[in-house]
PDB file of N, CA, C and O in Angstrom:
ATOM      1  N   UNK A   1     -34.066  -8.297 -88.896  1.00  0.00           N
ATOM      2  CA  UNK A   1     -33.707  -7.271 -87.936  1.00  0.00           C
ATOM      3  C   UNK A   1     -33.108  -7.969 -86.715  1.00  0.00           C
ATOM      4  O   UNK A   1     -33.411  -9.102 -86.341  1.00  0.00           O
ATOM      5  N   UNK A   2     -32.037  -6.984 -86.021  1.00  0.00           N
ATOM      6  CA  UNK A   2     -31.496  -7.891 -85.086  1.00  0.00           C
ATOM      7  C   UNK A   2     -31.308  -6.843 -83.979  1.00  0.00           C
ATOM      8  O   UNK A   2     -30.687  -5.842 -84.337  1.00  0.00           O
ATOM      9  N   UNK A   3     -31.722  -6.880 -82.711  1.00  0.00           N
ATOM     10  CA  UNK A   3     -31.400  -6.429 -81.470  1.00  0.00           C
ATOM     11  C   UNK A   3     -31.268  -6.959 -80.743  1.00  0.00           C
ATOM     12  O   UNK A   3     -31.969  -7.956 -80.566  1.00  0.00           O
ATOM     13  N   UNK A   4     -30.416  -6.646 -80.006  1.00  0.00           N
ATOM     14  CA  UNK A   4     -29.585  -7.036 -78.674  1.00  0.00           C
ATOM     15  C   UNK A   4     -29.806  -6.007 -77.383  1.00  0.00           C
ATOM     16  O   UNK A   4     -29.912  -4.786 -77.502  1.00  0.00           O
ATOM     17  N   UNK A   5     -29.851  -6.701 -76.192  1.00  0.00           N
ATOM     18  CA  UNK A   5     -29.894  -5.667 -75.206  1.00  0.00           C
ATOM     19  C   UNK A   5     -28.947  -6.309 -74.103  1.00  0.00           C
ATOM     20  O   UNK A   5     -28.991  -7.418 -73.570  1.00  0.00           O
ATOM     21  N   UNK A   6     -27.921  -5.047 -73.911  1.00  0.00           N
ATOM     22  CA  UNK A   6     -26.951  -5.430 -72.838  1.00  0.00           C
ATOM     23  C   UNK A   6     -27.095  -4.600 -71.720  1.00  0.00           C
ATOM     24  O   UNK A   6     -28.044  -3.832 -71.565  1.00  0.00           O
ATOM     25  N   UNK A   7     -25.721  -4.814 -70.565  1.00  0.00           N
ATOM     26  CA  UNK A   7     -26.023  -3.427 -69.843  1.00  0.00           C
ATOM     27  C   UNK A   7     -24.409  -3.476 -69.149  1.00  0.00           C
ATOM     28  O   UNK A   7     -23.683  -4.441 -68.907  1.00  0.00           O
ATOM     29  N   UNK A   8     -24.155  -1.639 -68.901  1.00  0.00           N
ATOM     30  CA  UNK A   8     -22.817  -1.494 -68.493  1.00  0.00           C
ATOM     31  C   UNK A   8     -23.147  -1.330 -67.067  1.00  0.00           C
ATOM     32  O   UNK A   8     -24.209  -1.520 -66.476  1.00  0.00           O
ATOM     33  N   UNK A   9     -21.763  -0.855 -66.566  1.00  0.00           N
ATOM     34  CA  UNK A   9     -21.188  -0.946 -65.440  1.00  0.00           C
ATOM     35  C   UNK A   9     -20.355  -0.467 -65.510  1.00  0.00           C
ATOM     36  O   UNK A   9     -19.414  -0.991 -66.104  1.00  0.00           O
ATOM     37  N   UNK A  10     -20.199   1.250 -64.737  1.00  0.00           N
ATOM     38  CA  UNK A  10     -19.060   2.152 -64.637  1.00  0.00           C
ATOM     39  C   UNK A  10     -19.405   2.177 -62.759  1.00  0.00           C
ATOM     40  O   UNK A  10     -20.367   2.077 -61.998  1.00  0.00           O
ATOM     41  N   UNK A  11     -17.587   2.423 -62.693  1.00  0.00           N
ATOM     42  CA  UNK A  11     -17.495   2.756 -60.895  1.00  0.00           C
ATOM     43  C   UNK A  11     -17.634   3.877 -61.718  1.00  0.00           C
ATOM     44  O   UNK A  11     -17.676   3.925 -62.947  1.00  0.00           O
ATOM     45  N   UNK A  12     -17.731   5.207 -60.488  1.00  0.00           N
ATOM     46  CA  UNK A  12     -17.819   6.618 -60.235  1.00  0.00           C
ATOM     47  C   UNK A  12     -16.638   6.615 -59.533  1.00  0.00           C
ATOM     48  O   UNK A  12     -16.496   5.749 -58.670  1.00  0.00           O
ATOM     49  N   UNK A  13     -15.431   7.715 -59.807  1.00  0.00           N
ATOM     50  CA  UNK A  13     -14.748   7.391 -58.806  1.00  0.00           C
ATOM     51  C   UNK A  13     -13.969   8.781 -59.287  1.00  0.00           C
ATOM     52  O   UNK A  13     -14.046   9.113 -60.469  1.00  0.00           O
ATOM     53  N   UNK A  14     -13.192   9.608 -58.302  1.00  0.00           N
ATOM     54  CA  UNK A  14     -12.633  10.757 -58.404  1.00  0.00           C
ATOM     55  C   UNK A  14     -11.214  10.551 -58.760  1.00  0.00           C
ATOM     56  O   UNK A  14     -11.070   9.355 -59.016  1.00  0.00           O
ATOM     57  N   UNK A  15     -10.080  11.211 -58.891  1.00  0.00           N
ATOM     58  CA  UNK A  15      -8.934  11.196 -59.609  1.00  0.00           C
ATOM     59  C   UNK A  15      -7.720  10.563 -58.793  1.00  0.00           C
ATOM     60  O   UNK A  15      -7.798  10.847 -57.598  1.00  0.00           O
ATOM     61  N   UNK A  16      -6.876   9.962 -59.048  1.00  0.00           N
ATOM     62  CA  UNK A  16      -6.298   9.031 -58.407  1.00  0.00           C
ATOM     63  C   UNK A  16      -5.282   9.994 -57.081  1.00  0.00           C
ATOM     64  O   UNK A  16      -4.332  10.594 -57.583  1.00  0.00           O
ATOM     65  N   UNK A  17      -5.406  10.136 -55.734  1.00  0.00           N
ATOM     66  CA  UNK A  17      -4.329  10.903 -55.212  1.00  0.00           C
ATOM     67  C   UNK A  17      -3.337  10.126 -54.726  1.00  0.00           C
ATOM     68  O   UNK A  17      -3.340   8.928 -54.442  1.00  0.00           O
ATOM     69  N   UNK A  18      -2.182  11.236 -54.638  1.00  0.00           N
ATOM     70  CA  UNK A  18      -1.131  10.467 -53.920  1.00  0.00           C
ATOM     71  C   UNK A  18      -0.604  10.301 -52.590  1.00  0.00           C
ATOM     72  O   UNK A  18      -0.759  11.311 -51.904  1.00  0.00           O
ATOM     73  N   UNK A  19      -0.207   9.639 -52.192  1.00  0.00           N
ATOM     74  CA  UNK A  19       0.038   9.058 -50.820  1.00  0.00           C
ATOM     75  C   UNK A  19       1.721   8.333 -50.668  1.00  0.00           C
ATOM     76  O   UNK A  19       2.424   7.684 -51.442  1.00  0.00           O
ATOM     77  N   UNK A  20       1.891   8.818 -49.301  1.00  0.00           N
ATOM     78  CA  UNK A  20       3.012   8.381 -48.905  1.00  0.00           C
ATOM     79  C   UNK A  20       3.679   7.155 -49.677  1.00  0.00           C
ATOM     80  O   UNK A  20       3.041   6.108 -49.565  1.00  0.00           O
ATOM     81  N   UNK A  21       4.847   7.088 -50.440  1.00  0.00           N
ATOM     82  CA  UNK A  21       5.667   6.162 -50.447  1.00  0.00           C
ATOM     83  C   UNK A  21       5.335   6.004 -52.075  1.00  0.00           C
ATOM     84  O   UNK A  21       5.016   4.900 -52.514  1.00  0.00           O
ATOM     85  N   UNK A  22       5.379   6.545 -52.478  1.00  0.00           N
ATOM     86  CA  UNK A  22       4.629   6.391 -54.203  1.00  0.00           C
ATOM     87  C   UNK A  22       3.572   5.887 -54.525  1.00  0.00           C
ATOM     88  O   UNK A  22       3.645   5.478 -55.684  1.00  0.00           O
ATOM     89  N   UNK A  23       2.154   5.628 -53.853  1.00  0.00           N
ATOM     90  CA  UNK A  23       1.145   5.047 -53.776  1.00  0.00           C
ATOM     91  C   UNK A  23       0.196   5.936 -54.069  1.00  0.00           C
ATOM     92  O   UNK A  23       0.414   7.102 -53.743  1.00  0.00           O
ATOM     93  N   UNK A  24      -1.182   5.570 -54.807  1.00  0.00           N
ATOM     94  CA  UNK A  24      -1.784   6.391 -54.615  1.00  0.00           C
ATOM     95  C   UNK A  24      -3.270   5.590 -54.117  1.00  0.00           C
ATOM     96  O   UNK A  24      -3.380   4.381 -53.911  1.00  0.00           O
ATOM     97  N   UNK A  25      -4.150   6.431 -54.017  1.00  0.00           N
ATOM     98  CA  UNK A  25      -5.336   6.124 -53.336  1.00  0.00           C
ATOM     99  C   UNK A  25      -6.400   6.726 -54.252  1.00  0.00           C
ATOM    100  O   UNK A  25      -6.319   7.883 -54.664  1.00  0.00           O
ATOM    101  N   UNK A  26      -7.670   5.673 -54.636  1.00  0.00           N
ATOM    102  CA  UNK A  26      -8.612   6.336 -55.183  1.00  0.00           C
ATOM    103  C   UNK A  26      -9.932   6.441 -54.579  1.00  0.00           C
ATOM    104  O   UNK A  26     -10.138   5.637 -53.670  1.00  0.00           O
ATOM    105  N   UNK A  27     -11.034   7.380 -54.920  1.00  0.00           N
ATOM    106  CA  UNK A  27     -12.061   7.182 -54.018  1.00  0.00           C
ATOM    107  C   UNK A  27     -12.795   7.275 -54.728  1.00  0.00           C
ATOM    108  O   UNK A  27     -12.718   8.098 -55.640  1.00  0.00           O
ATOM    109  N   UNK A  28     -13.954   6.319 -54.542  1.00  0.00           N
ATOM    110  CA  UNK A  28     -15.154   5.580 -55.385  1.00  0.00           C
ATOM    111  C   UNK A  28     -16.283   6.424 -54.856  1.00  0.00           C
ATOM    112  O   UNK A  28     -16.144   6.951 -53.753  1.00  0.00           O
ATOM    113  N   UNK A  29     -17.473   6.609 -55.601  1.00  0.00           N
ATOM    114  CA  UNK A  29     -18.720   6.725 -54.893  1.00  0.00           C
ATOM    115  C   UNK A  29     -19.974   6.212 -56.185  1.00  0.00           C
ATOM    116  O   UNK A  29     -20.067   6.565 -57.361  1.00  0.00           O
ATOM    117  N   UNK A  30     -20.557   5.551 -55.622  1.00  0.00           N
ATOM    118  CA  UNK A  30     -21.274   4.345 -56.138  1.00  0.00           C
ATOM    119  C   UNK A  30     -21.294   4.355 -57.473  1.00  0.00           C
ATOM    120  O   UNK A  30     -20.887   5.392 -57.997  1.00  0.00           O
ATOM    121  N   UNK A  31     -21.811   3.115 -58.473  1.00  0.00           N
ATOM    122  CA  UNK A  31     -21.531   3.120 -59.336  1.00  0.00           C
ATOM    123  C   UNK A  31     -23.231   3.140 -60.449  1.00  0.00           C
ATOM    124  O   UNK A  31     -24.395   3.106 -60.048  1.00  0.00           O
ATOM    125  N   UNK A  32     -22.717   3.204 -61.825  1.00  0.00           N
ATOM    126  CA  UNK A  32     -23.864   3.396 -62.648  1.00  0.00           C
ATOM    127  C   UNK A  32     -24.276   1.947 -63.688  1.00  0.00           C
ATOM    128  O   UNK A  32     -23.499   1.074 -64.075  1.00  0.00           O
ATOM    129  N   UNK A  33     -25.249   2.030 -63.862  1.00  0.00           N
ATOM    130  CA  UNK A  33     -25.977   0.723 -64.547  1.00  0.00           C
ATOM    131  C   UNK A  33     -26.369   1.412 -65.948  1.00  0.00           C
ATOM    132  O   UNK A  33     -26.582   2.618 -65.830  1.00  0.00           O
ATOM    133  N   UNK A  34     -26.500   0.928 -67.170  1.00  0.00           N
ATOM    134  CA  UNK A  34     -27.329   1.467 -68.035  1.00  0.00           C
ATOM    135  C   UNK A  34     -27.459   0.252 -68.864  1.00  0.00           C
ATOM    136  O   UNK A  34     -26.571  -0.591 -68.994  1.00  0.00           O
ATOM    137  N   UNK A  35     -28.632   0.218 -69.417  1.00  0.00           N
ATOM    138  CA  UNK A  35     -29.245  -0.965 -70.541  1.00  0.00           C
ATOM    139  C   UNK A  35     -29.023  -0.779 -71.735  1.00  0.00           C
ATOM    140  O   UNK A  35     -29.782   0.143 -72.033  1.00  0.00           O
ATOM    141  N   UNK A  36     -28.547  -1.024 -72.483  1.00  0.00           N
ATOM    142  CA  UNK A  36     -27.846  -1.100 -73.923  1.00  0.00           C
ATOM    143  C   UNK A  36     -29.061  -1.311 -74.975  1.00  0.00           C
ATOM    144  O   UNK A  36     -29.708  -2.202 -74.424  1.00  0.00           O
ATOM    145  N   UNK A  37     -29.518  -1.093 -75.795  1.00  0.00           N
ATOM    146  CA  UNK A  37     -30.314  -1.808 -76.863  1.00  0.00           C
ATOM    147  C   UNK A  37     -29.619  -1.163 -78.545  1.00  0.00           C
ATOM    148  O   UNK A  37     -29.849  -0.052 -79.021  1.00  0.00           O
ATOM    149  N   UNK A  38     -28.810  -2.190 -79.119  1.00  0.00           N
ATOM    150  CA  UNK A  38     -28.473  -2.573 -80.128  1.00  0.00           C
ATOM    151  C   UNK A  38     -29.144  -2.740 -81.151  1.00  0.00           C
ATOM    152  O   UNK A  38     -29.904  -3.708 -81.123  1.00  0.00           O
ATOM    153  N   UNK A  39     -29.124  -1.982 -82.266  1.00  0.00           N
ATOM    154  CA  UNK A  39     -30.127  -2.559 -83.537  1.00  0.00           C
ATOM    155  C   UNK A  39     -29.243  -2.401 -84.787  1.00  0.00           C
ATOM    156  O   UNK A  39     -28.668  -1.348 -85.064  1.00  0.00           O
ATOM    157  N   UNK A  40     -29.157  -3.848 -85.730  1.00  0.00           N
ATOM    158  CA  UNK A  40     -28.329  -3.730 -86.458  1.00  0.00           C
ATOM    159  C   UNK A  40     -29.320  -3.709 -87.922  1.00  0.00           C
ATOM    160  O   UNK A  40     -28.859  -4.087 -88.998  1.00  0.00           O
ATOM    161  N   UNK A  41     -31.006  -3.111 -87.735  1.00  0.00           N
ATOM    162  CA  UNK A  41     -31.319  -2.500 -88.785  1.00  0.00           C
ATOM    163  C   UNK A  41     -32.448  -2.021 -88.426  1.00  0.00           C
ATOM    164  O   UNK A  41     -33.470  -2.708 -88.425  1.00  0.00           O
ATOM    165  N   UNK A  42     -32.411  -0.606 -88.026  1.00  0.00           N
ATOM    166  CA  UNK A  42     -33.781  -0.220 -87.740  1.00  0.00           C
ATOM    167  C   UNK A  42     -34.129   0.300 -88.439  1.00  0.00           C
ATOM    168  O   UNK A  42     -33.294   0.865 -89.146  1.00  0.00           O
ATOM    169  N   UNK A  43     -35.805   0.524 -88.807  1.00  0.00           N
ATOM    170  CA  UNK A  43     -36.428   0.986 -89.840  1.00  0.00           C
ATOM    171  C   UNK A  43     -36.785   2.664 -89.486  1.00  0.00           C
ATOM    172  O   UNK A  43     -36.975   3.659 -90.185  1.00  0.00           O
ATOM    173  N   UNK A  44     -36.764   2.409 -88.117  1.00  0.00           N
ATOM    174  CA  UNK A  44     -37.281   4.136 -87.785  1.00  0.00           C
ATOM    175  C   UNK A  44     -36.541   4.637 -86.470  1.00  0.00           C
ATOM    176  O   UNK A  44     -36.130   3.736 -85.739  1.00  0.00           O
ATOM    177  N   UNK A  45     -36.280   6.139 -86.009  1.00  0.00           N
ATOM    178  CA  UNK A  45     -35.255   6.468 -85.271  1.00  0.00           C
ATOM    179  C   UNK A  45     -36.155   6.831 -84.150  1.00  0.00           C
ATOM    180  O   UNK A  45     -37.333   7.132 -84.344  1.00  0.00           O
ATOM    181  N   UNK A  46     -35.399   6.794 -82.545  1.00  0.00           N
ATOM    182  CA  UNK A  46     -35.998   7.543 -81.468  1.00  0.00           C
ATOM    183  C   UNK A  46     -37.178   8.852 -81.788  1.00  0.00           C
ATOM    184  O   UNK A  46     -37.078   9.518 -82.819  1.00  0.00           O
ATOM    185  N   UNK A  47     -37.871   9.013 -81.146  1.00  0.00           N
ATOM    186  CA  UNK A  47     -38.688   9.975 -81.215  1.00  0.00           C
ATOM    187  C   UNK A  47     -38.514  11.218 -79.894  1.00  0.00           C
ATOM    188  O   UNK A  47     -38.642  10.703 -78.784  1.00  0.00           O
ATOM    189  N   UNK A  48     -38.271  12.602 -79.869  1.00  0.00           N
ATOM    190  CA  UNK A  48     -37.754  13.317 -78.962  1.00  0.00           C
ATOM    191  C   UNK A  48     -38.378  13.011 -77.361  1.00  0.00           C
ATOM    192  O   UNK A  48     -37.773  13.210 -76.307  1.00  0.00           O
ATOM    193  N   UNK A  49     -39.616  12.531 -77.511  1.00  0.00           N
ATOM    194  CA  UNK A  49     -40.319  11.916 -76.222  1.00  0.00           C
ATOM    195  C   UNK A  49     -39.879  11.114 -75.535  1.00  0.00           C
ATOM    196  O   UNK A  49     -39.962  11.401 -74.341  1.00  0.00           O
ATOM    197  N   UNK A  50     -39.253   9.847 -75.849  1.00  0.00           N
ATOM    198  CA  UNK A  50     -38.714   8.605 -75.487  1.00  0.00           C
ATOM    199  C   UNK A  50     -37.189   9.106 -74.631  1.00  0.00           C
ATOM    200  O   UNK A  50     -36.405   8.192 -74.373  1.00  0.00           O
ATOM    201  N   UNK A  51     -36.880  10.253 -74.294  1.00  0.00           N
ATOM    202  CA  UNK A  51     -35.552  11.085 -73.855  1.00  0.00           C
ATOM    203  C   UNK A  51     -36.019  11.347 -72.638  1.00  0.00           C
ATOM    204  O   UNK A  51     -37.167  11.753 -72.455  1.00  0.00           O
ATOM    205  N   UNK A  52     -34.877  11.065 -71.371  1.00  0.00           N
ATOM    206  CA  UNK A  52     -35.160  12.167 -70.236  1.00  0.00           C
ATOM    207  C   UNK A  52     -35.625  13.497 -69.803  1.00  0.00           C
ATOM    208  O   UNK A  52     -36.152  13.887 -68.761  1.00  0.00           O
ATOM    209  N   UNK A  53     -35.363  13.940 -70.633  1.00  0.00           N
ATOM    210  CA  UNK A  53     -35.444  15.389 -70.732  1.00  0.00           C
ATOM    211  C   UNK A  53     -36.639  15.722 -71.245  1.00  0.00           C
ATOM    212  O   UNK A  53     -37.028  16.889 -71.197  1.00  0.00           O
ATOM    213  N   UNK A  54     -37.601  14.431 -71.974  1.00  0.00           N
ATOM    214  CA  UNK A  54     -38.773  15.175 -72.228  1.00  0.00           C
ATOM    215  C   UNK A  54     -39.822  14.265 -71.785  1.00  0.00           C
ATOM    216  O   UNK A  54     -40.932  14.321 -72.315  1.00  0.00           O
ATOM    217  N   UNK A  55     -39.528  13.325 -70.740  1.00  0.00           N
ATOM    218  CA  UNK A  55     -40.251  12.358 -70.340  1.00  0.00           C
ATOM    219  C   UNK A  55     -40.061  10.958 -70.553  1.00  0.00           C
ATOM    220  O   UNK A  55     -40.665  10.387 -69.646  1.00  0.00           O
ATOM    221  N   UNK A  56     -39.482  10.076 -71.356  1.00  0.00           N
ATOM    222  CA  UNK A  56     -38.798   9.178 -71.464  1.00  0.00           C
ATOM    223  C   UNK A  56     -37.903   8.845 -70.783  1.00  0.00           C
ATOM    224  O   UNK A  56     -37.536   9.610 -69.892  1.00  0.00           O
ATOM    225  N   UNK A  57     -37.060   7.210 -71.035  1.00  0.00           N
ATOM    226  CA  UNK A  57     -36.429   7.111 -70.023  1.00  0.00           C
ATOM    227  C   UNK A  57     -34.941   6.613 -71.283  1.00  0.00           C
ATOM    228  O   UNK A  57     -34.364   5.537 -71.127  1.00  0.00           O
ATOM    229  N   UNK A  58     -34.608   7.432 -72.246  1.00  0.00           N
ATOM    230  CA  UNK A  58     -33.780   7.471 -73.014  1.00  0.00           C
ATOM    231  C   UNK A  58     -32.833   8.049 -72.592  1.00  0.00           C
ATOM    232  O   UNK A  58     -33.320   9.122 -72.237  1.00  0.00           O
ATOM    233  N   UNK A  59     -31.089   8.104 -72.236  1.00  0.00           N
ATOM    234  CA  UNK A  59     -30.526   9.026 -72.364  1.00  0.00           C
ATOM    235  C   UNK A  59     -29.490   9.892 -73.089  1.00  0.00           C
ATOM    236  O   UNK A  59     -28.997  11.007 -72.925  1.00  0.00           O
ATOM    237  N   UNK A  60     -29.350   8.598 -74.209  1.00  0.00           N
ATOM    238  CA  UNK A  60     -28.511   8.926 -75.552  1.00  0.00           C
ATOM    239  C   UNK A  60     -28.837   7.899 -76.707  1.00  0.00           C
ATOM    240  O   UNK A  60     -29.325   6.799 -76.450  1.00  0.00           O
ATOM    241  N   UNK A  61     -28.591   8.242 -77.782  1.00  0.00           N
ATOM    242  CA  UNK A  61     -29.305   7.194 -78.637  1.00  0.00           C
ATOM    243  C   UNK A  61     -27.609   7.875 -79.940  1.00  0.00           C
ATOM    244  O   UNK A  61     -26.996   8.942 -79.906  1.00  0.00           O
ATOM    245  N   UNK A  62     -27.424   6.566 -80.935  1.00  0.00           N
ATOM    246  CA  UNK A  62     -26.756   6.846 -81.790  1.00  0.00           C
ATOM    247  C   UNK A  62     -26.588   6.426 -83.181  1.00  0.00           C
ATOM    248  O   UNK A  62     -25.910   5.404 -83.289  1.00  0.00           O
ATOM    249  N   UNK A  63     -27.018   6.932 -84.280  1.00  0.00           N
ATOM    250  CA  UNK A  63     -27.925   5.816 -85.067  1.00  0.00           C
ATOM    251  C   UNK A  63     -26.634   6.258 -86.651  1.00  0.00           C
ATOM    252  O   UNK A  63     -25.828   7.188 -86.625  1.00  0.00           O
ATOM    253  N   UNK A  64     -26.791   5.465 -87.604  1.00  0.00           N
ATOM    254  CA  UNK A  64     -26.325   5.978 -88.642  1.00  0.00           C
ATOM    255  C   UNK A  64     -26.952   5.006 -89.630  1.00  0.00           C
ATOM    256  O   UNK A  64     -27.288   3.835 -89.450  1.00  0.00           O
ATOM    257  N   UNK A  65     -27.044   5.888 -90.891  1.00  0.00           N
ATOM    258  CA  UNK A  65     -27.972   5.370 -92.058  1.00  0.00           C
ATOM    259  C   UNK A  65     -26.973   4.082 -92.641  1.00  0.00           C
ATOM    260  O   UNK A  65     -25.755   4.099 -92.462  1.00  0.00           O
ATOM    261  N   UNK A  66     -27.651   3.019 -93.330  1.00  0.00           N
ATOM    262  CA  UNK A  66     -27.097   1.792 -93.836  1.00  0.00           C
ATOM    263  C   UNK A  66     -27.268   2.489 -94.977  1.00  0.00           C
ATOM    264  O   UNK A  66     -28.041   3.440 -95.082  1.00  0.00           O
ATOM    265  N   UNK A  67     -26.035   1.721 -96.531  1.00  0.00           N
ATOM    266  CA  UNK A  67     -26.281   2.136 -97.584  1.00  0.00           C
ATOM    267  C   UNK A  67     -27.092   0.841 -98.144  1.00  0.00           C
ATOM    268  O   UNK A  67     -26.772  -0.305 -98.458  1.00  0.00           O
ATOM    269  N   UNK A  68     -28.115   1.475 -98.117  1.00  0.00           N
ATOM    270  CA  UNK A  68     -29.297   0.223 -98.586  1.00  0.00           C
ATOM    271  C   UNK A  68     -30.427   1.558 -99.222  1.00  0.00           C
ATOM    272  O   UNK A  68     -30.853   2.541 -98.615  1.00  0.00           O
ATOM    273  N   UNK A  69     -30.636   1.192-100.417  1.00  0.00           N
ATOM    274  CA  UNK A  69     -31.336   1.384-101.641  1.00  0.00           C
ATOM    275  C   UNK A  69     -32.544   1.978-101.008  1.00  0.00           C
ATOM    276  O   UNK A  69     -33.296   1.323-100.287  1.00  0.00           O
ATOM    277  N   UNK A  70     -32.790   3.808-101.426  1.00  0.00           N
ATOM    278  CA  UNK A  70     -33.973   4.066-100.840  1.00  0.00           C
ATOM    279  C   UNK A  70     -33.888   4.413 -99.219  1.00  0.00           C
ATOM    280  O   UNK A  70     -35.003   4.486 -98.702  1.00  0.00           O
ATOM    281  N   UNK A  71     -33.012   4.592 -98.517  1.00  0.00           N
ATOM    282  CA  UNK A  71     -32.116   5.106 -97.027  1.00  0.00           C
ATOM    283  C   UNK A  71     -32.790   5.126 -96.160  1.00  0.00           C
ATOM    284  O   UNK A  71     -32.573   6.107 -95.450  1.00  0.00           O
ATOM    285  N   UNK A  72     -33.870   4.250 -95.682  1.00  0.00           N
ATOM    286  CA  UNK A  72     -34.745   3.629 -94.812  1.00  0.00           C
ATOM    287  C   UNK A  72     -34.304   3.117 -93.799  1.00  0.00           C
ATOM    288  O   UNK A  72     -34.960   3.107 -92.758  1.00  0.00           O
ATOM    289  N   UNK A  73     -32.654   2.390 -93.939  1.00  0.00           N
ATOM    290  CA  UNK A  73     -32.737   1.682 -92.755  1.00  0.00           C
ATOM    291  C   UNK A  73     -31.333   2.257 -91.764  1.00  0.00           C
ATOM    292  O   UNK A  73     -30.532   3.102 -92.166  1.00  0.00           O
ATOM    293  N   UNK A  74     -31.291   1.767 -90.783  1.00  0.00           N
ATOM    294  CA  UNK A  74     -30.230   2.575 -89.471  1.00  0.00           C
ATOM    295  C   UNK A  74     -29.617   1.346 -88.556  1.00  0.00           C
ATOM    296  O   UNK A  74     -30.350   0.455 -88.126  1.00  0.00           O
ATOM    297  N   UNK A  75     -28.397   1.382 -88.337  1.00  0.00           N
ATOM    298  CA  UNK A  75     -27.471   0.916 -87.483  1.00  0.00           C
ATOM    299  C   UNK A  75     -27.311   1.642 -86.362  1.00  0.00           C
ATOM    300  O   UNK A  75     -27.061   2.828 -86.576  1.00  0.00           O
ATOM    301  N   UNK A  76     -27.400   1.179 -84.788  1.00  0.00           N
ATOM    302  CA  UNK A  76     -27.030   2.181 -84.298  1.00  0.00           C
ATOM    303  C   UNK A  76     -27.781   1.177 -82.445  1.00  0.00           C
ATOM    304  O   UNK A  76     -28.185   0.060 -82.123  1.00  0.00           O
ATOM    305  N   UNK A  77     -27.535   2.607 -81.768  1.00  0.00           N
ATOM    306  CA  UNK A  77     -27.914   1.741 -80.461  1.00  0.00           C
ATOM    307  C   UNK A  77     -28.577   3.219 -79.162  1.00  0.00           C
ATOM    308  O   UNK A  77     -28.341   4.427 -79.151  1.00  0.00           O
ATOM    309  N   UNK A  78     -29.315   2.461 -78.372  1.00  0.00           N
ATOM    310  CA  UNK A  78     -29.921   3.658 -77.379  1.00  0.00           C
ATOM    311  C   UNK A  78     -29.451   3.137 -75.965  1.00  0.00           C
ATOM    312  O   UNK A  78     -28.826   2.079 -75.904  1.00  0.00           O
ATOM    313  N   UNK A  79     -29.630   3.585 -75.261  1.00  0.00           N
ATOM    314  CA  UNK A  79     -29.316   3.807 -73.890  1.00  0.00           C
ATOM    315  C   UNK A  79     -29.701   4.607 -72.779  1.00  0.00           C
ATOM    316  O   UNK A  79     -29.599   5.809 -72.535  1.00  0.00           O
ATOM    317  N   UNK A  80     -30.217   3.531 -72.107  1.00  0.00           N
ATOM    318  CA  UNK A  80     -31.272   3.978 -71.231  1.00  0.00           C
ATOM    319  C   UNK A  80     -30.810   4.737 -70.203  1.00  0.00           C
ATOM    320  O   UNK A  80     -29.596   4.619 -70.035  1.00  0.00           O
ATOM    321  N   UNK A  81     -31.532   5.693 -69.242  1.00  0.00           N
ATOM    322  CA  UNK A  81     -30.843   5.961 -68.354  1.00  0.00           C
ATOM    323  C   UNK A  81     -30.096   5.567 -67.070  1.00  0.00           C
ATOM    324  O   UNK A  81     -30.399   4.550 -66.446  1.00  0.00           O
ATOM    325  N   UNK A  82     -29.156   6.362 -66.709  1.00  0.00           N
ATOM    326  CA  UNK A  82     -28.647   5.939 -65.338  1.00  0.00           C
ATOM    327  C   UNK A  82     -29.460   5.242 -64.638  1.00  0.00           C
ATOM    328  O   UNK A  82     -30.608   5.673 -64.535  1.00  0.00           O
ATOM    329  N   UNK A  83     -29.237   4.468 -64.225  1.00  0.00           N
ATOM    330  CA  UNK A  83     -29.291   4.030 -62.467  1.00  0.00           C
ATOM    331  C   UNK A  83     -28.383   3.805 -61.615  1.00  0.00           C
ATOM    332  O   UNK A  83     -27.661   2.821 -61.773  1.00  0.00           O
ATOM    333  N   UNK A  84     -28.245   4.480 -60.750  1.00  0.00           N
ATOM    334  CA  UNK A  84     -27.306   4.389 -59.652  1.00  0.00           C
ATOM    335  C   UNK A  84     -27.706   3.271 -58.643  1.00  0.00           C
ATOM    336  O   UNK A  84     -28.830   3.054 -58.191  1.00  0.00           O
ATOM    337  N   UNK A  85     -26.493   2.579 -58.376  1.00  0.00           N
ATOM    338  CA  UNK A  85     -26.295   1.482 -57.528  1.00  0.00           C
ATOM    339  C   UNK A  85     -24.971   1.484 -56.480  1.00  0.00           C
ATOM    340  O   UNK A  85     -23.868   1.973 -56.724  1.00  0.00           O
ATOM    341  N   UNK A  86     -25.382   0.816 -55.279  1.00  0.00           N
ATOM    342  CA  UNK A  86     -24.263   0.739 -54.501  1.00  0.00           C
ATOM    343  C   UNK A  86     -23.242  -0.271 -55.431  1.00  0.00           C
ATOM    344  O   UNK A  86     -23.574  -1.013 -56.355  1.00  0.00           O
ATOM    345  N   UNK A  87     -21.677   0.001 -54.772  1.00  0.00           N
ATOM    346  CA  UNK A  87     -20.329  -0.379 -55.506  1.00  0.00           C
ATOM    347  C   UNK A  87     -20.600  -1.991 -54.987  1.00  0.00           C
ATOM    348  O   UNK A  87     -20.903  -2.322 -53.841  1.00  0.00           O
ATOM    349  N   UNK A  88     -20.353  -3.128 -56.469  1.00  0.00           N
ATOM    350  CA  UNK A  88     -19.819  -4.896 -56.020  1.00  0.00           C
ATOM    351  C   UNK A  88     -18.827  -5.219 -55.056  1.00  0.00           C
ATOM    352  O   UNK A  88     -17.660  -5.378 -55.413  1.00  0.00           O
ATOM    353  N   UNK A  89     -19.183  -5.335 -53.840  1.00  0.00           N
ATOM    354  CA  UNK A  89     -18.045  -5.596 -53.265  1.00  0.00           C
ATOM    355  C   UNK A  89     -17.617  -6.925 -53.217  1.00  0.00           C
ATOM    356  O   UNK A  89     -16.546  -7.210 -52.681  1.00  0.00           O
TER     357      UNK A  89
END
C-alpha cells in the first residue's frame, strides 16, 4: 500500500478588470491550504463521519475501484479541509 500526503495552494482572487491603457488589474483576497492524502490501494473507503458536514475534517474524497480479483481494493485520494491563510508575499 502506498500513500502520500501533499498540500495545495490556491490564491482567491476575483476576475481580472480592466484598466487604463490595456492593462488589467486583479484583486486577491487571501489564499487556501488543503492536505492531500493519496492512496494508490486502499482496502476500505471514507466513512460519512470523517466529512465536514458531519463532523470530520474531510472535504472531498475521490476513490475508484482497481481491477483486482474479488473488488476490494481503491485508487483514489481525500482532502482535507480549507484553511485559510494570509497571501506569500
Amino acid at each position: 500500500m502506498s500513500v502520500a500526503e501533499t498540500s495545495t495552494y490556491r490564491l482567491r482572487a476575483g476576475a481580472p478588470m480592466p484598466i487604463s491603457g490595456g492593462e488589467f488589474v486583479i484583486h486577491s483576497f487571501m489564499a487556501v491550504t488543503n492536505d492531500v492524502i493519496s492512496d494508490s490501494c486502499a482496502t476500505d473507503l471514507p466513512d460519512s463521519s470523517e466529512f465536514q458536514g458531519q463532523g470530520g475534517n474531510l472535504a472531498r474524497a475521490s476513490y475508484s475501484r482497481l481491477p483486482v480479483a474479488g473488488g476490494t481494493s481503491f485508487k483514489g485520494k481525500k482532502v482535507k479541509k480549507d484553511v485559510y491563510v494570509e497571501e506569500a508575499g
